[in-house]
C-alpha positions as CSV (number, residue, x, y, z in Angstrom):
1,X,78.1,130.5,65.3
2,X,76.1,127.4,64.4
3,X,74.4,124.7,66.1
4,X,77.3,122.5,64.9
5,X,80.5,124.6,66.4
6,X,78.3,125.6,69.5
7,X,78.2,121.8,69.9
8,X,81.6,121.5,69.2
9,X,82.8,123.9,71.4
10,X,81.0,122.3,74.3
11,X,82.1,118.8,73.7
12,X,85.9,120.3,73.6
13,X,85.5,122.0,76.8
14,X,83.9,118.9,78.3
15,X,86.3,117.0,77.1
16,X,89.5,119.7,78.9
17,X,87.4,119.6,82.3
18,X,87.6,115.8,82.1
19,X,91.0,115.7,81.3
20,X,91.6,118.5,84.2
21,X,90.0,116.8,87.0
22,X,91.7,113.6,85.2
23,X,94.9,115.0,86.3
24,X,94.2,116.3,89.7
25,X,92.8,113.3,91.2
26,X,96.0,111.6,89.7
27,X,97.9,113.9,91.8
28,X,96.4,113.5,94.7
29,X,96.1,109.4,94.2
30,X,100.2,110.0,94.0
31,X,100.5,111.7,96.8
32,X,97.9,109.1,99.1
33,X,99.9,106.8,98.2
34,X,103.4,108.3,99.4
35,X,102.0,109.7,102.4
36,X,100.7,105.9,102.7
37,X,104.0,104.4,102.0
38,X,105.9,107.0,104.2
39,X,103.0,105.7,107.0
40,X,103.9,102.2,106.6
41,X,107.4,102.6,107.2
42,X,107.3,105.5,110.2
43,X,105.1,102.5,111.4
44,X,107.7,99.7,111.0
45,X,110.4,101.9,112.7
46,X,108.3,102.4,115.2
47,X,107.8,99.0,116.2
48,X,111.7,98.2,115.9
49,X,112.3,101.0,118.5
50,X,109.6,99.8,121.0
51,X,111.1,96.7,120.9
52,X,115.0,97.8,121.2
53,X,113.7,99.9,123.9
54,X,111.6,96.8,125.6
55,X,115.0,94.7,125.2
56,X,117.4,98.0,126.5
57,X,114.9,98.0,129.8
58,X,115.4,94.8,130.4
59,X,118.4,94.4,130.4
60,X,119.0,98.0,132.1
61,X,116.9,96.3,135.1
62,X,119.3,92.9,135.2
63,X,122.7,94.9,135.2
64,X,120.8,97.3,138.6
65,X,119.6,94.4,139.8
66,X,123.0,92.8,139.7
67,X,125.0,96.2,140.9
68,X,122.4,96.3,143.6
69,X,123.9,92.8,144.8
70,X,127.3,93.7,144.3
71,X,126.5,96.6,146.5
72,X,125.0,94.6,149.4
73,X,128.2,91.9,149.4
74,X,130.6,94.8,149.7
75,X,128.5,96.2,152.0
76,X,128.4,93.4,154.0
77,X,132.4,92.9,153.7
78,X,133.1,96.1,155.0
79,X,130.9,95.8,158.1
80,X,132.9,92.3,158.9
C-alpha cells in the first residue's frame, strides 16, 4: 500500500465517522425536540385542568354553601 491510498483510506474513514456521528446527533436533535414539543403541550393541558378544576371548586363550594342554607330554612320550618 502507498503513502497515497494509506492517506486515502484515512480521509474515507474520517470522512464515514463524520457522517456517522452526523446522523446520530440528528437523531437525537429529533427526538429533543419531540420530547420538547410533547412537554409543551402536557404543560398546556395541564394548566387548562388546574384551572377547570379551580373553577369546578368553586363552584362545588357555592352550590354546598347554598344546600347548606336550604337545609337550615327547612330546618327551621319544621321546628315551627
Amino acid at each position: 500500500m502507498t503513502e497515497g491510498d494509506f492517506t486515502q483510506v484515512k480521509y474515507w474513514f474520517d470522512l464515514a465517522i463524520k457522517a456517522i456521528i452526523g446522523v446520530v446527533v440528528s437523531l437525537i436533535g429529533l427526538d429533543y425536540r419531540a420530547v420538547k414539543t410533547d412537554l409543551v403541550e402536557l404543560e398546556t393541558a395541564k394548566y387548562h385542568m388546574t384551572t377547570e378544576v379551580e373553577i369546578l371548586k368553586n363552584e362545588l363550594g357555592h352550590i354546598k354553601r347554598s344546600l347548606d342554607k336550604i337545609d337550615d330554612k327547612l330546618g327551621k320550618a319544621i321546628n315551627r
